[in-house]
N, C-alpha and C positions, 0 to 999 in steps of 0.2 A: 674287486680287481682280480683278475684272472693271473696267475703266477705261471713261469713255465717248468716245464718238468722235463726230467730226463727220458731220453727215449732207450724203448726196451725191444729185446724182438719182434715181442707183441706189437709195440709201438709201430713198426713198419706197419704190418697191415694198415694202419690211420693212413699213413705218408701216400701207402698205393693207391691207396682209396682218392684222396684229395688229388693226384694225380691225374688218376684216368678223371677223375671229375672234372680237371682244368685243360685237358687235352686242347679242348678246344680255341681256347686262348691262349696256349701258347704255341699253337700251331701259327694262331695271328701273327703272336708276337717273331716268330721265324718269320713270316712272310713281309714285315714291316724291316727287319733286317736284311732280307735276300731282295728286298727295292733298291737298298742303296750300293751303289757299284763301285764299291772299295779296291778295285784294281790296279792293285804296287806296280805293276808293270810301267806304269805310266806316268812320268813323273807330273808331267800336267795336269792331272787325276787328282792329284794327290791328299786337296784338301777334300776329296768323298771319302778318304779314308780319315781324315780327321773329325771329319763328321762322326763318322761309323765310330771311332774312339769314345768320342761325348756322348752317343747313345751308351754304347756299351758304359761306360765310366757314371750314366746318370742313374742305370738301371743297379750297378752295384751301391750305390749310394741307399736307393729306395731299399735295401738289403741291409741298412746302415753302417755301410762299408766305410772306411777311410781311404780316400782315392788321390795319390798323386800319378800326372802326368810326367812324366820322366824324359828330360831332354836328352833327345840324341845328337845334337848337333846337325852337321851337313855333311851330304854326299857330293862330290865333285862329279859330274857328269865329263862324258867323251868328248861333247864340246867346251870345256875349260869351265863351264859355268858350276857355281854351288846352289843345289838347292836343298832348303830345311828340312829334314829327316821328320815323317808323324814320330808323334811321342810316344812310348810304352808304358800300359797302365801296369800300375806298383798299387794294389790295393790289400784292405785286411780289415776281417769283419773282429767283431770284439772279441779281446782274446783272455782265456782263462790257463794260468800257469800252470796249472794241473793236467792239462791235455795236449796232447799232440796235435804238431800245429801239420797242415796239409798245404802245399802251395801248390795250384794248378795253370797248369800252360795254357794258354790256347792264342791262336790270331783271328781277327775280324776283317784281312784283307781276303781278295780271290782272283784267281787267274783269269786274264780275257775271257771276254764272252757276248758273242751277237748273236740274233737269231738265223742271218742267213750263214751263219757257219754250219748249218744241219740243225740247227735245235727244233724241237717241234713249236716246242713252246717259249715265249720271251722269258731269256733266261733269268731277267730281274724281276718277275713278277709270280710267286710262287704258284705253282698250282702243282692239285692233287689230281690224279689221276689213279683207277685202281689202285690205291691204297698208297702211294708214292710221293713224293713231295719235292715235286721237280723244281729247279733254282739253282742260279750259280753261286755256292757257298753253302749249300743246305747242309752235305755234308762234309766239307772242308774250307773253313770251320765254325760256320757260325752256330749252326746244327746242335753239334757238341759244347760250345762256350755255352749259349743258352742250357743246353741241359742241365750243366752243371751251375746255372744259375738261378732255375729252376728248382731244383732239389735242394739248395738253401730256403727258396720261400718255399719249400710245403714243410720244412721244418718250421718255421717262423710263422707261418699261416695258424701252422695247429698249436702254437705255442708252445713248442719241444723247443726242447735246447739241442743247440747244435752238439753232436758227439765228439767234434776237435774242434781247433782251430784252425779257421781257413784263409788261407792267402791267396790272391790272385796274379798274374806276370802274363799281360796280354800285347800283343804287337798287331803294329800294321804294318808290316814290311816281311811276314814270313815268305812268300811266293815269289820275292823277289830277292833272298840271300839271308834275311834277319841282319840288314847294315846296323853295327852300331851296338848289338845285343849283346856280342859278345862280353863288351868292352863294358858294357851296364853291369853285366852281372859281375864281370870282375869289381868294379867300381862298390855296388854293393852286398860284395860276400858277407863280410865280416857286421854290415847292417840290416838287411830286411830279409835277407836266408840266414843269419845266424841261429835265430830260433826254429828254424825249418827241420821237419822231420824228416819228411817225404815228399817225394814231385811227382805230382803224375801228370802226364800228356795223354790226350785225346785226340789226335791228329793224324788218324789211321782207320784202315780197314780191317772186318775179319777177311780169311783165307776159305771161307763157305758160309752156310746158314749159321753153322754155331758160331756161340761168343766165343771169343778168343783174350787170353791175355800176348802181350808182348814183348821181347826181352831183348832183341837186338834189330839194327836198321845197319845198310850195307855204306859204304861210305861213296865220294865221288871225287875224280878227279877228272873236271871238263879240260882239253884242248883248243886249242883253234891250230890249223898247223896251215902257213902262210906261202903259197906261190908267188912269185912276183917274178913277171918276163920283161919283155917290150915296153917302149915309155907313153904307149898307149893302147884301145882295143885298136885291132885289125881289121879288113876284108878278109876272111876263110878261101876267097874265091881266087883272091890276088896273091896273099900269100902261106895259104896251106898248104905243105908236104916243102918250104923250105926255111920253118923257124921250131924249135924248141917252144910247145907250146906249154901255158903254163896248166892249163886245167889237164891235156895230159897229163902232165908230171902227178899232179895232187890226185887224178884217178888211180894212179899205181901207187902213189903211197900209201890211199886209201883201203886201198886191196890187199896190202901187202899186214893187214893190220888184225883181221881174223878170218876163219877157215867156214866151211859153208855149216860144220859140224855145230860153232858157236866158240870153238879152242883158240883162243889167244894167240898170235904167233907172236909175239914180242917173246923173247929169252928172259928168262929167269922170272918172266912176271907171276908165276906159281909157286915160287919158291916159298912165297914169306906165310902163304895162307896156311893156319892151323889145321892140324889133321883132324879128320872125322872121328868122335870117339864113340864109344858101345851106347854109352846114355844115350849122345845126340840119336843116333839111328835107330834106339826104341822109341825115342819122344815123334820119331818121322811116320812108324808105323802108324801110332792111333791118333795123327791127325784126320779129321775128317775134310776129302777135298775129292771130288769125282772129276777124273778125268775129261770124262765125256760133256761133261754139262761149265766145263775150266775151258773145251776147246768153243761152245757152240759160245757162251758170254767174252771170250775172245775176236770171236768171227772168225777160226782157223779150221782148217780140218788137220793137221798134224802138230805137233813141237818137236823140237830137239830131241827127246827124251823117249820112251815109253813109260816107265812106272811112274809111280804118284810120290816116292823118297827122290830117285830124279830130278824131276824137273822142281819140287818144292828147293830142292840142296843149291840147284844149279839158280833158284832165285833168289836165295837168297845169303847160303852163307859158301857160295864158290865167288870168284869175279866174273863178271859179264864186261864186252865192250860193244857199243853201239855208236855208231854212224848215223848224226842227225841232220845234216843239212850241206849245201854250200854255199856261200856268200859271194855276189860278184858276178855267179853266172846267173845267164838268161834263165828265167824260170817261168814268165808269164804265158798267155795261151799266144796264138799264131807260130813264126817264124821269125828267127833273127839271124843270120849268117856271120857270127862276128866271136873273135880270136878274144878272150877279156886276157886284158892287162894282165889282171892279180885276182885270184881265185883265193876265198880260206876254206880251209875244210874244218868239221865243227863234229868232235866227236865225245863219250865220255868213257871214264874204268868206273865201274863200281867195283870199290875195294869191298876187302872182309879181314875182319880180326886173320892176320898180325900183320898187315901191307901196311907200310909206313908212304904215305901222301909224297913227300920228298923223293923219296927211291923210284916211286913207281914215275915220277918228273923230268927221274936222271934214265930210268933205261926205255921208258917211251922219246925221248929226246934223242936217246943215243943212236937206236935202233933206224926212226927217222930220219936220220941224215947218215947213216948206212946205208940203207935203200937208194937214197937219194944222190949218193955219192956215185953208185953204181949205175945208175942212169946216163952219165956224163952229162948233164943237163947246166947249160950256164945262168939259170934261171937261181934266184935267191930264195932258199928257203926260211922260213923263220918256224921256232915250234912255240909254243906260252902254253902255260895252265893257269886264267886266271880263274879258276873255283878247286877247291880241295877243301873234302871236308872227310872227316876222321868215320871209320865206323862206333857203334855204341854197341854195348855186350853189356847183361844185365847179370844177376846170379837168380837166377828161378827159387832160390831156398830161401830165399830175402823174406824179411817178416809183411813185407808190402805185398808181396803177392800172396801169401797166407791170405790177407784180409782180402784179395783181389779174388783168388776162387771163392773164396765163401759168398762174399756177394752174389756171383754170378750162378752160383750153387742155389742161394734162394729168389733169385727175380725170375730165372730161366729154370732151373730140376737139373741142372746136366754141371759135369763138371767143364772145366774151360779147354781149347785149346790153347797148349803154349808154341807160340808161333813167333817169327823173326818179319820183319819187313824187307823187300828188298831193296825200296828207295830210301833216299837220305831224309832224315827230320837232324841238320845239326846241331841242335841249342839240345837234343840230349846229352850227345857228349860232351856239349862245351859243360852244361848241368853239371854231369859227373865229376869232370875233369875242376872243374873251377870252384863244387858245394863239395864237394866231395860224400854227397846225400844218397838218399834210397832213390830211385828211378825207374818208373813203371810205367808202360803205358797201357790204357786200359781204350779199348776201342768200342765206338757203338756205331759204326758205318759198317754199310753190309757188302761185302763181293762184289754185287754187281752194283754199287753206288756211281759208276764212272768219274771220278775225280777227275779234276781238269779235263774232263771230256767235253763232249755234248749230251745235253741230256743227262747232266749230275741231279740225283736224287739224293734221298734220303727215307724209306719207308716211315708210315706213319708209326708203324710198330716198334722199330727201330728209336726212335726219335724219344718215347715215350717209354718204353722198357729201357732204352739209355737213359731216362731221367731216374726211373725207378734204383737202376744198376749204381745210379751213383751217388743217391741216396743210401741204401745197402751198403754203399763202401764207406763211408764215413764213420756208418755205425760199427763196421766192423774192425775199419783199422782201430776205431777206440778198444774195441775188446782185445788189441793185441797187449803184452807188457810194455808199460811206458817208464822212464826212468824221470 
């Protein structure tokens, strides 16, 4: 009978080896995953994402996992109706007291996706193309949950013992808020993270070709800010240039919100953001990120910005506000001649370390029915924020990212970039704020992966040197001191 052994540096070379040897299968095994179309958005959808759970939950099992499914209750929808929340997998493979235990994030839902939205290719049926691995979910996230489920069986394939204990905390409802996750994790601090050393997420991209580690994400506070005129729409023809209209109104408040520059005009919304210190602005220089080759994978020919410290600062650890939509008005093709009722407008702030979600509530609130007031407009405004989520701020000297370069130091030769994100992942902070644990996210999606785009990939290289990467981390967070 074959015994297992511990694994050694040397032992990696086995790990890589078995690896690139199963590439091929578990390229499958993504593509048998990026079929099923687990998209939260939808709540009529919602048992493909139940499905995608019980794969996911069967494959940690074959892992010899312990897997519960974790009720979340119900969401109450817009129309009064409740329906049942998928369940979040709470798993853990066998666990030795002597080692540190690792618990890893990840979600198996993905945002929309059809092929006449531009995708070349059907976005649920994976394919490779020059070396790419096109799919909606390749790399957010099913991509990455595979990898790291992946790098458990080549430990257990070669009969290596795993280097820690590993835990898993996987959702179908990330792309649609994480309803209910918050409330899990408070619910089980004190039992399935008490012994938790570390978290890591994989729910991210690097900032160029190198790897990168990750230490903060920006936070969000969405809007809808509500016009309402007339007790119905209008003729334009009958009575345009003698009523208060209401889409005017919400065009100039629209306006009135930031400068062509990208500069805030709300007051004091600058006040709260921490100042740039000396470290940060060395760590900006030797990030690797080319301008030039940042505008053409954008499809722009300028940004805000000129330098490469710029426009990295201004994405991720200044605030940005953006203008996403309007609700209400005519939007389809042809012509419509009509005055609507009630217009919302739909915009968000990404905060940064120290903008408290609250505040920034009360002086976009305030600011808006300032403008509005000044209008003399007898039209009713209303403002709401229903999404606010906190930014996450890591400490880079944390012994998790110690094991986090060294990894990346031997799958890749290079050391890592430490980089920020500029969109929100909130189940980091809630992490933080609620384990009060280490929190790192280690990414294996590449720049140009288009997330939620069209046309989301995931290179094949990528995919598999992430399997490698995080195999690597496991052996190395065990080399770090454990108590």
């Amino acid at each position: 009978m074959q015994t297992t052994a511990e694994v050694s540096g040397s032992g990696l070379d086995l790990i890589f080896k078995y690896i690139d040897e199963q590439q091929n299968e578990f390229v499958q095994e993504l593509k048998e995953w990026v079929a099923i179309p687990s998209d939260s958005s939808d709540p009529q959808a919602w048992d493909k994402i139940v499905r995608m759970l019980n794969v996911t939950a069967d494959k940690i099992k074959t892992l010899g996992g312990n897997v519960e499914l974790a009720d979340l209750g119900s969401q109450k929808m817009s129309n009064g109706q409740s329906v049942h929340l998928p369940p979040v997998i709470l798993a853990e493979l066998k666990k030795d007291p002597k080692k540190p235990t690792l618990c890893i994030y990840g979600h198996v839902d993905v945002q929309p996706a059809k092929k006449e939205d531009g995708w070349t290719t059907d976005p649920y049926t994976l394919t490779e193309i020059n070396g790419n691995l096109y799919g909606r979910g390749a790399s957010d996230n099913k991509g990455p949950v595979l990898a790291w489920l992946h790098a458990v069986e080549a430990y257990q394939s070669l009969k290596q013992e795993l280097p820690v204990n590993i835990k898993f905390i996987i959702e179908g409802m990330e792309e649609a808020g994480s309803n209910g996750l918050d409330t899990l994790t408070e619910q089980r601090n004190m039992t399935f993270f008490s012994d938790v050393d570390y978290i890591v997420i994989s729910d991210n991209i690097w900032i160029s070709k190198k790897p990168a580690l990750t230490y903060g994400t920006r936070g969000n506070c969405y809007f809808f800010v509500e016009v309402e005129g007339q007790k119905q729409d209008m003729h334009s023809g009958v009575f345009g240039g003698s009523i208060h209209e209401a889409m005017t109104d919400l065009i100039a408040l629209l306006d009135s919100l930031v400068e062509s520059s990208g500069h805030i005009l709300i007051p004091a919304i600058n006040e709260a953001v921490a100042p740039l210190t000396e470290e940060e602005k060395k760590r900006y220089q030797g990030i690797q990120f080319d301008l030039e080759v940042h505008k053409k994978d954008c499809g722009v020919t300028k940004f805000l910005f000129d330098t490469k410290e710029e426009i990295l600062q201004h994405r991720w650890r200044y605030p940005s506000l953006s203008i996403h939509g309007i609700e209400g008005a005519f939007f389809e093709t042809g012509t419509k001649t009509v005055i609507p009722r009630k217009v919302i407008g739909k915009f968000s702030i990404r905060q940064v370390p120290n903008m408290d979600p609250s505040e920034v509530e009360k002086q976009v609130t305030e600011y808006l029915h300032k403008v509005f007031a000044e209008r003399n407009s007898p039209n009713q405004l209303k403002v709401t924020m229903p999404i606010s989520a906190k930014p996450w701020l890591a400490d880079v000297s944390d012994p998790q990212f110690v094991a986090g370069r060294r990894a990346v130091q031997t799958v890749f030769g290079v050391d890592p970039d430490l980089i920020c994100e500029g969109s929100t992942i909130p189940i980091a902070r809630n992490f933080q704020d609620v384990t009060g644990k280490s929190i790192m996210m280690l990414p294996i999606g590449g720049a140009d992966d288009g997330e939620h785009s069209q046309n989301e990939k995931m290179s094949r290289s990528n995919y598999i040197q992430g399997t490698k990467l995080f195999a690597a981390f496991f052996y190395e967070l065990s080399q770090l001191p454990h108590k």
